[in-house]
C-alpha positions as CSV (number, residue, x, y, z in Angstrom):
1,X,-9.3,8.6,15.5
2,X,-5.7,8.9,13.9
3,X,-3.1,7.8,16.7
4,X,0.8,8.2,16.6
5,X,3.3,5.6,16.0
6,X,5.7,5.5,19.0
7,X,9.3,4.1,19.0
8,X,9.2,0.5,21.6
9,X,11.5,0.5,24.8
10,X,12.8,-2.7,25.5
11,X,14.7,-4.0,28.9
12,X,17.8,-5.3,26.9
13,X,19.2,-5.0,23.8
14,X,17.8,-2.6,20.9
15,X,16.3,-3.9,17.5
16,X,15.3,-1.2,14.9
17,X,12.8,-1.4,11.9
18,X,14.3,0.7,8.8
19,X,15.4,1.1,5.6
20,X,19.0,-0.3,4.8
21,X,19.5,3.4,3.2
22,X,19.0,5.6,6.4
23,X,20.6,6.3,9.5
24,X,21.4,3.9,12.6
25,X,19.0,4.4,15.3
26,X,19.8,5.3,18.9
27,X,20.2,2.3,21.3
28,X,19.0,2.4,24.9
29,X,21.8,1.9,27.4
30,X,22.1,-0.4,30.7
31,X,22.3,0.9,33.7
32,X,25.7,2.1,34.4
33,X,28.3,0.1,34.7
34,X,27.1,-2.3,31.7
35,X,28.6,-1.4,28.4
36,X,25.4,-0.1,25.6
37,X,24.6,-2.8,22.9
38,X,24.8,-1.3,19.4
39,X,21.7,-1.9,17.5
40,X,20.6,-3.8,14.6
41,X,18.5,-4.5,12.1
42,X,15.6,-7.2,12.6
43,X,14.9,-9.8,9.7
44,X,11.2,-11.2,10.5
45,X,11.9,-15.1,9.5
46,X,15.4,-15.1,10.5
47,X,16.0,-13.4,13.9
48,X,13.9,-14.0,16.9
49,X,13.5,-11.8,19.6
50,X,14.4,-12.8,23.1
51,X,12.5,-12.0,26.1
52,X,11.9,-8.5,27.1
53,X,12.8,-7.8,23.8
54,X,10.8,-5.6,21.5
55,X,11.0,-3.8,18.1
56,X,11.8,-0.2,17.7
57,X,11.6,1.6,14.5
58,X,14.7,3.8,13.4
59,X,12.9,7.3,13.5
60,X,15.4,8.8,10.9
61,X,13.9,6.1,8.4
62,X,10.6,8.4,7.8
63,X,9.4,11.7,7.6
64,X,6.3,10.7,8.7
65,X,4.6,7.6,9.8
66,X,1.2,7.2,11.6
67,X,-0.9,5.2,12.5
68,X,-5.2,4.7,12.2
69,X,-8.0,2.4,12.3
70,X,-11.8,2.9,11.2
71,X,-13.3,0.3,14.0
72,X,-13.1,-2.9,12.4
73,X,-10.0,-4.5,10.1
74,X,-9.9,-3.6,7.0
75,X,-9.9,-5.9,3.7
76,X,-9.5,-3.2,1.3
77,X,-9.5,0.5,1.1
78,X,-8.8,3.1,-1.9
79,X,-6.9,6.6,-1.7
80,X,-9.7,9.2,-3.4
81,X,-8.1,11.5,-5.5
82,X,-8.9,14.7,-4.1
83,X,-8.6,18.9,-5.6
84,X,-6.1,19.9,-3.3
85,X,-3.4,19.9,-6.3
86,X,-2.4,17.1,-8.7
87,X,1.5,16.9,-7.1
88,X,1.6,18.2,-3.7
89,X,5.4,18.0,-2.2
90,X,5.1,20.5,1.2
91,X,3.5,19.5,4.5
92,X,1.0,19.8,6.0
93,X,-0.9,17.4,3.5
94,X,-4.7,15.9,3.6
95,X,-5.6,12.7,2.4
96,X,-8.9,11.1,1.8
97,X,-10.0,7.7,1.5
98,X,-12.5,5.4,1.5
99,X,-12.4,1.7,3.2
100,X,-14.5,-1.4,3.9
101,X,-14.4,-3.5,7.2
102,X,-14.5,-7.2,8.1
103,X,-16.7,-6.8,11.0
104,X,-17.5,-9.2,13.6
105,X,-20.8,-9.9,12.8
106,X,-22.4,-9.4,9.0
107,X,-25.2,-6.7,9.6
108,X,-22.3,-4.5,11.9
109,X,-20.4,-3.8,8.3
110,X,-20.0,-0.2,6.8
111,X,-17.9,1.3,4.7
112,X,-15.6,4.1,6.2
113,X,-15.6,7.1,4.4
114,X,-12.6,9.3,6.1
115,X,-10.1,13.0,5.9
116,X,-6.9,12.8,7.4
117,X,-5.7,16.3,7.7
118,X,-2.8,18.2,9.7
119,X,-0.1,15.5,8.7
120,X,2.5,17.4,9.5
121,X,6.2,15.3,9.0
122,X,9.9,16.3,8.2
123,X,11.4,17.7,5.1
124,X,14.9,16.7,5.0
125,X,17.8,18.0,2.7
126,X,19.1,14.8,0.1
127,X,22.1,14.6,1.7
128,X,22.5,15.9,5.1
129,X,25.2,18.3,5.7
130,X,26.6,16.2,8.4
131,X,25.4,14.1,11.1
132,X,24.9,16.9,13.4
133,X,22.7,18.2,10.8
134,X,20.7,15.4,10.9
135,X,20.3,15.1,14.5
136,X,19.3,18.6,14.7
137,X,16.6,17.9,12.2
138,X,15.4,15.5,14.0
139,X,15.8,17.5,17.6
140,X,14.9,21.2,15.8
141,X,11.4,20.1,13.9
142,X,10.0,17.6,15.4
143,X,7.8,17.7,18.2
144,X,7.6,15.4,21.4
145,X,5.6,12.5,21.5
146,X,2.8,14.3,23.7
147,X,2.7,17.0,21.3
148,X,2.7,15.4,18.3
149,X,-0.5,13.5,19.2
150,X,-1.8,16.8,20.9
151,X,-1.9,18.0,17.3
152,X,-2.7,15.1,15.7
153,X,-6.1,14.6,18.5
154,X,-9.0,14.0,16.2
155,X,-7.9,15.3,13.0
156,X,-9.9,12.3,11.1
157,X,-13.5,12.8,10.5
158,X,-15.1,9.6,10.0
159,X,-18.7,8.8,8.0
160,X,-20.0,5.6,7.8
161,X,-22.3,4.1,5.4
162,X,-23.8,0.6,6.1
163,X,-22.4,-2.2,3.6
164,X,-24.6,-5.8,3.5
165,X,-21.8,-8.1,4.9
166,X,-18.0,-7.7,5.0
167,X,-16.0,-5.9,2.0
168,X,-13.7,-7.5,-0.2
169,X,-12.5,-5.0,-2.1
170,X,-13.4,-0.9,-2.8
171,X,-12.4,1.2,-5.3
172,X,-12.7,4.7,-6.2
173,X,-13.3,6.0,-9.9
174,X,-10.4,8.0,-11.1
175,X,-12.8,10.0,-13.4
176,X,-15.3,10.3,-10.7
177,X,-13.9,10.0,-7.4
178,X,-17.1,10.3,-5.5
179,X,-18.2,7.2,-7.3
180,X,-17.0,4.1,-5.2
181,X,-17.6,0.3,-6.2
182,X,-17.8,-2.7,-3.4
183,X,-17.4,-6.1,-3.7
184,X,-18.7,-8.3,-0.8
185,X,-18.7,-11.6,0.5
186,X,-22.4,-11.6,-0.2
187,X,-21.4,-11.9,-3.9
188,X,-22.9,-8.6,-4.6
189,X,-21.4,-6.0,-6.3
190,X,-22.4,-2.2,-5.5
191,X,-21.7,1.1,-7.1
192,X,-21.9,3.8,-4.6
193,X,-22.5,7.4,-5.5
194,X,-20.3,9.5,-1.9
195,X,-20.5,12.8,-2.9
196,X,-22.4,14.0,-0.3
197,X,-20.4,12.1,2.8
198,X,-17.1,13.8,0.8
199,X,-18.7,17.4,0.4
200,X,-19.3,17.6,4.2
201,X,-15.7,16.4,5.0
202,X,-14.2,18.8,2.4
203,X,-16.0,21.2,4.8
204,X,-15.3,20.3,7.9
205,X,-12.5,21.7,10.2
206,X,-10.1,19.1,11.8
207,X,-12.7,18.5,14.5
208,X,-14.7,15.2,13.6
209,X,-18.3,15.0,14.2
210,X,-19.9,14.2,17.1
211,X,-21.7,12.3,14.9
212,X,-19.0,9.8,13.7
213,X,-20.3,6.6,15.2
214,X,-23.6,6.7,13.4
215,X,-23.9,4.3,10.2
216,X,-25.9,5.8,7.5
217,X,-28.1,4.0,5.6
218,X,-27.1,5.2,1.9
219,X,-28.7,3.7,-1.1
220,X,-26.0,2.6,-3.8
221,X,-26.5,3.8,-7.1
222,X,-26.7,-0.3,-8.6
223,X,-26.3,-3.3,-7.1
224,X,-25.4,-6.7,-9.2
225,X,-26.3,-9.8,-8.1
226,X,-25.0,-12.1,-11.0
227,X,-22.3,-13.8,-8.7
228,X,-22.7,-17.2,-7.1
229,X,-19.6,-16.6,-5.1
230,X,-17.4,-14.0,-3.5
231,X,-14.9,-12.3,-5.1
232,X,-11.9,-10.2,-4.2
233,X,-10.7,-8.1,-7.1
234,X,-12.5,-4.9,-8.9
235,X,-10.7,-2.3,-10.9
236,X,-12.3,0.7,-12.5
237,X,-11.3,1.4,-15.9
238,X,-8.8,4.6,-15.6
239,X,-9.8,5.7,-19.5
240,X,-13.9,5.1,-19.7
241,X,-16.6,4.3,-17.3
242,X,-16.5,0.9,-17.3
243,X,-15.5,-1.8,-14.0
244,X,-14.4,-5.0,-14.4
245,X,-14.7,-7.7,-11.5
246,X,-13.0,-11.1,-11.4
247,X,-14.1,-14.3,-9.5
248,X,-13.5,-17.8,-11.1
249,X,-15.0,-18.6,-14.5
250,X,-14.9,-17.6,-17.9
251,X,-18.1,-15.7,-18.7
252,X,-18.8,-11.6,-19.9
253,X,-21.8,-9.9,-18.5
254,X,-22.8,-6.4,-19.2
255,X,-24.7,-4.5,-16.9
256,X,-26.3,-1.1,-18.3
257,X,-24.1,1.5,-19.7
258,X,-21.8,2.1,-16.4
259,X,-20.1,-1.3,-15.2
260,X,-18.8,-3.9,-17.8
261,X,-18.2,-7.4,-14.9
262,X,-15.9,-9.9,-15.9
263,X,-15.7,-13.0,-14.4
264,X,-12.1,-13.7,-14.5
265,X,-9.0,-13.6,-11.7
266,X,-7.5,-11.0,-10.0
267,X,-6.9,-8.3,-12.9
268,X,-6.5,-5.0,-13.6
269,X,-7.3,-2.4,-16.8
270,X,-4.5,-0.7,-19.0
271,X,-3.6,2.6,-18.4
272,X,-3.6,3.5,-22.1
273,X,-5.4,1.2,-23.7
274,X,-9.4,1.0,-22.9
275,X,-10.1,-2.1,-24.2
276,X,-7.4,-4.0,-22.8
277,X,-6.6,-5.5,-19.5
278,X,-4.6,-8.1,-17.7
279,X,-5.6,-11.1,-15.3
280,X,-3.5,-13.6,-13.5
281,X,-4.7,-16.8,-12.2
282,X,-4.5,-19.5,-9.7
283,X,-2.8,-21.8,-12.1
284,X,0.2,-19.9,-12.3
285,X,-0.5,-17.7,-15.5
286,X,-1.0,-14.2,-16.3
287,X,-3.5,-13.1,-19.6
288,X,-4.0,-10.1,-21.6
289,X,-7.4,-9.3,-22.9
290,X,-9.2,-7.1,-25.6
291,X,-12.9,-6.9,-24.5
292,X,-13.5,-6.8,-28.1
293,X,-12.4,-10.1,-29.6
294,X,-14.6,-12.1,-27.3
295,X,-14.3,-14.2,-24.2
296,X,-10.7,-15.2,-24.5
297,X,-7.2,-13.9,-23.6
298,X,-5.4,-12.9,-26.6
299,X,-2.2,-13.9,-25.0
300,X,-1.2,-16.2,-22.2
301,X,1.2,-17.3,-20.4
302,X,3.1,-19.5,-17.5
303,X,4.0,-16.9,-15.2
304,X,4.6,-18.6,-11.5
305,X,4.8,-21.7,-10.3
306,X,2.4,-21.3,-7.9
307,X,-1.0,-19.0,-7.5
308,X,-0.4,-15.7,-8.6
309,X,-2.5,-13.3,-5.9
310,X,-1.8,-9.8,-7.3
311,X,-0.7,-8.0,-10.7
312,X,0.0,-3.9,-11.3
313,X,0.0,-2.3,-14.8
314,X,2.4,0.4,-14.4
315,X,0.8,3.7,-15.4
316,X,4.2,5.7,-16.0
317,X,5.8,3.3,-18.1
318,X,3.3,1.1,-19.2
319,X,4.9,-1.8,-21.3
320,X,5.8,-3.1,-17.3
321,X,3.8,-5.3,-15.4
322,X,4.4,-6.8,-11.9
323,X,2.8,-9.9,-10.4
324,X,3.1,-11.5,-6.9
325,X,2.6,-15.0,-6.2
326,X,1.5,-17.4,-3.1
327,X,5.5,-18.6,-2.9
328,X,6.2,-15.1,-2.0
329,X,8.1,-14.6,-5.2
330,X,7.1,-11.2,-7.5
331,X,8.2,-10.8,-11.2
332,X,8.5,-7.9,-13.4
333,X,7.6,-8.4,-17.0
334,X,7.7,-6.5,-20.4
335,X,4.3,-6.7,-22.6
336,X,6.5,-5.9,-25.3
337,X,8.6,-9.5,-25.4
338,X,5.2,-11.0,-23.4
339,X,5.2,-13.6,-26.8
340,X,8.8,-14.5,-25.7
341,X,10.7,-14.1,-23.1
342,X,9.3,-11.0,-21.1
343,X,10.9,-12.1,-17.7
344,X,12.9,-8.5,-16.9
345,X,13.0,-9.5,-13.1
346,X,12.5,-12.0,-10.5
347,X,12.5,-12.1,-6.6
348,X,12.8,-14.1,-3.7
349,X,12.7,-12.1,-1.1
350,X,9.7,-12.9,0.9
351,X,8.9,-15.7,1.8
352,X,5.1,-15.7,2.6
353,X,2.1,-15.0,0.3
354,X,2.8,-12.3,-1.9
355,X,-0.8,-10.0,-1.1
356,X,-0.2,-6.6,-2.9
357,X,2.3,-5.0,-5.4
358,X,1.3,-2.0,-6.8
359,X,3.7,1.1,-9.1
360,X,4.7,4.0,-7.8
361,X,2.6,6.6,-10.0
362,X,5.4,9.4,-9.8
363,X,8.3,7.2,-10.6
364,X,7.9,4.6,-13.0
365,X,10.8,1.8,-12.0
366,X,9.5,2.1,-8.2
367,X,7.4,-0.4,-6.6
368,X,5.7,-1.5,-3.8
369,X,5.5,-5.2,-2.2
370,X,3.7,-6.2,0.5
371,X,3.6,-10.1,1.8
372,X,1.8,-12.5,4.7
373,X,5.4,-12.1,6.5
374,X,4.4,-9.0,7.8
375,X,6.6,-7.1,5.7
376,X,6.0,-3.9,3.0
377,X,9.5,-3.4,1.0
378,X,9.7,-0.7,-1.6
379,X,11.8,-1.4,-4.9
380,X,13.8,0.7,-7.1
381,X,13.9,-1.8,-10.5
382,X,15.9,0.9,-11.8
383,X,19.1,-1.1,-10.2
384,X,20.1,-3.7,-12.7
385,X,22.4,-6.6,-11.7
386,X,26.2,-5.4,-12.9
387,X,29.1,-7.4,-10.9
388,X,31.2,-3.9,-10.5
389,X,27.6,-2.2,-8.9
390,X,26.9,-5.0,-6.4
391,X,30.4,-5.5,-5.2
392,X,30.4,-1.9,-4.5
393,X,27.1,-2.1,-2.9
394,X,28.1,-5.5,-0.5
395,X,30.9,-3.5,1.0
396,X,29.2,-0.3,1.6
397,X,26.9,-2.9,3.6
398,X,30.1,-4.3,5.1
399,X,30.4,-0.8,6.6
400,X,27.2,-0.9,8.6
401,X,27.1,-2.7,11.5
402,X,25.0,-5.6,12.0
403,X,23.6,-5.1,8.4
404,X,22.6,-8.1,6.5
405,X,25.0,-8.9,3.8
406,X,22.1,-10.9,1.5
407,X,19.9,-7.9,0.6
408,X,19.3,-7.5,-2.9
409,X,20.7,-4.3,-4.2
410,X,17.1,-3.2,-5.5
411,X,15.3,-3.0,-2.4
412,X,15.1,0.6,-1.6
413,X,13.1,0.1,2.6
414,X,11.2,-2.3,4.3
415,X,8.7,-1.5,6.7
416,X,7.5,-3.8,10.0
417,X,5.6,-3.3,12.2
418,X,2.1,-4.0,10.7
419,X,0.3,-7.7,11.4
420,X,-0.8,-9.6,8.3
421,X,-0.7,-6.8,5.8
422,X,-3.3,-7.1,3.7
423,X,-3.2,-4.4,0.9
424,X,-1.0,-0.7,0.1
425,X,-1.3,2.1,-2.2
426,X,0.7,4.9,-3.1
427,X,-1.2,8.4,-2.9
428,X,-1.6,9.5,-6.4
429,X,-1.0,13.2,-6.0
430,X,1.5,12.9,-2.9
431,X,5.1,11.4,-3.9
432,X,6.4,9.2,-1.5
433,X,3.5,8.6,0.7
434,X,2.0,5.0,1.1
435,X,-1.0,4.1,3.1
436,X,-1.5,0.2,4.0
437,X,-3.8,-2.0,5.7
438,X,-3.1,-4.7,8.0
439,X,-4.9,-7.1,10.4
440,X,-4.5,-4.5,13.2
441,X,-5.0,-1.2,10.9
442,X,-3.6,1.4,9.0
443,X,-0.2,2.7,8.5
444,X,0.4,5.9,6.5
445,X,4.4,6.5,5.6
446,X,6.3,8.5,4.4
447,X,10.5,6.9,3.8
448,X,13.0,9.5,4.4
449,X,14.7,7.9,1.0
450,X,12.0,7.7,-1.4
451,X,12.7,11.0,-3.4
452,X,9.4,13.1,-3.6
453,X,10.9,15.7,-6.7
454,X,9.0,15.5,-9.6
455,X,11.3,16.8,-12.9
């Protein structure tokens, strides 16, 4: 199933995909006697490419990248947090997930219950001894193409379970990780209990079964039917057993002793505190809310100027919360000053729908961004503005080649390559790694610059 990213040729001049942090790429050359073009970077928005041209990702950017698909696109999927080790820094890793498709038709739907194993990528040294070093890195550990997906040939078993129309979003319980919650476009919400599907991957080899392409009928654990409408955000509570689930309106429902629905916006739950949660809204605002003072926010406030689509409690530091809005604009806010002025950071850099932001879990001022301009750009909020810092910064840039000169100082890589990206997570017990989904399927990277050390 899993298939590997390859680097584009093109018949002119070379582009590269990378992160303004790593190494230049190679450049292909003309036919002798025409001089080789040096490459650049590619801006999506602001460059276009000419014909024959295509993109080529800078290699040295990542120390791994791949690239997968489950049949149909993908909505929404969920990392499952596995017992293979709770910080796990050494290849060869496995990752496990679950994800739902938007399938042609309504009755061909299924959630994708999956094992990636053998990912195998590069561990570099910080700072590379020298250039030479790096190349050899490059040239020493890594295979060739045809080996690579030799050794990557069916190394992602693959169960499905039928789903009653498309779904809008899946998640996986901390807690409980076998214990997955749909939303669909039917307006049902369904609790799903996987333990089974996940045993038999756990024990499976990197063969998949020949029995991959057979949808299971599994019967979920409960199903709610309480929604008029469909809905497209569902958080389990990381403290309790409880799920919330937000569409439009203003009404709390209760549902037996395991899911706790409320009909809200896009929101997500506190990581410390298990009565509390945020939600942000079309009209521009983001609440907080204490499940047990009634059906109203205990504080809210004008956050965007335009829909806000997204919002991401951090879990290492977590007065900090992030929000991405329909302008393409994300802001970083402190709860602690949310009755004030709580605004710690604001950014244009996108300029499409803002459709996922979501905290590193391993390093607390990292985050994640991804937007309709085809784009996933990874933060370090650590940065603050200081004149002396960015001046130093702008001529370090100055010193690169065809590098733009307007990048803001905090963004750490940007990754293209994927159409319409739809939604990303970090892996919870791998640092670095990020797994997205995008009109045309999955991408799991791993930036060469993102440091994996856990102190």
């Amino acid at each position: 199933m899993g298939r590997r990213i390859k680097s584009k040729t093109k018949k002119s001049k070379s582009t590269k995909m990378s992160s303004k942090k790593s190494g230049g790429a190679s450049s292909s050359s003309a036919a002798p006697p025409a001089p080789s073009v040096p490459a650049k970077v590619w801006q999506p928005g602001v460059d276009e490419l000419e014909e024959g041209e295509e993109l080529q990702f800078d290699p040295e950017a990542y120390n791994y990248l791949q690239g997968f698909n489950i049949g149909w696109p993908c909505l929404s999927f969920d990392v499952v947090h596995d017992q293979l080790g709770l910080v796990r820094s050494e290849f060869p890793h496995t990752l496990y997930g679950v994800a739902g498709t938007q399938a042609e038709r309504a009755s061909w739907n299924y959630i994708g219950i999956f094992k990636i194993c053998n990912i195998n990528g590069k561990k570099r040294e910080p700072v590379p001894n020298s250039a030479i070093d790096a190349d050899d890195d490059m040239d020493g550990e890594s295979s060739s193409d045809e080996e690579d997906e030799a050794a990557n040939e069916d190394t992602m078993p693959l169960k499905k379970v039928a789903h009653a129309g498309c779904v809008n979003r899946i998640r996986s319980m901390t807690q409980e990780p076998h214990i997955c919650a749909t939303w669909g476009d039917t307006g049902h919400v369904q609790v799903w209990n996987f333990s089974s599907f996940l045993n038999t991957l756990a024990e499976s080899g990197a063969v998949a079964h020949n029995e991959d392409d057979k949808i299971h009928n599994h019967v979920p654990v409960k199903i709610f039917g309480g929604h008029k409408d469909e809905g497209y955000a569902i958080d389990w509570s990381p403290l309790v057993i409880a799920i919330s689930v937000s569409t439009c309106g203003n009404q709390l429902q209760t549902v037996g002793m395991l899911i706790q629905i409320h009909l809200l916006d896009t929101q997500q739950w506190s990581p410390t505190e298990a009565d509390i949660f945020a939600s942000c809204s079309a009209d521009g605002s983001i609440s907080i809310w204490d499940i047990r003072t009634g059906k109203k926010p205990c504080i809210s406030i004008k956050a965007h100027k335009a829909d806000v689509n997204v919002i991401s409690w951090n879990r290492q530091a977590s007065c900090m919360l992030a929000s991405g809005c329909d302008d393409g604009s994300f802001t970083i806010r402190d709860l602690r000053l949310i009755k004030d002025d709580s605004l710690v950071a604001h950014f244009e850099y996108h300029k499409h729908p803002i459709t996922s932001v979501e905290w590193s879990p391993h390093e607390p001022s990292t985050l994640a961004v991804s937007s309709a301009d085809h784009q996933l750009t990874i933060w370090d909020l650590s940065l603050e503005k200081d004149a002396e810092e960015e001046a130093e910064f702008r001529a370090k840039l100055r010193e690169q080649p065809n590098t733009p000169e307007d990048l803001p100082p905090q963004l750490l890589f940007v990754h293209q390559g994927q159409k319409d990206l739809k939604e990303l997570h970090w892996h919870p017990q791998i640092p670095g790694m990020i797994v997205s989904t995008a009109a045309d399927g999955f991408n799991m990277l791993m930036p060469s610059n993102i440091d994996t050390t856990i102190q």
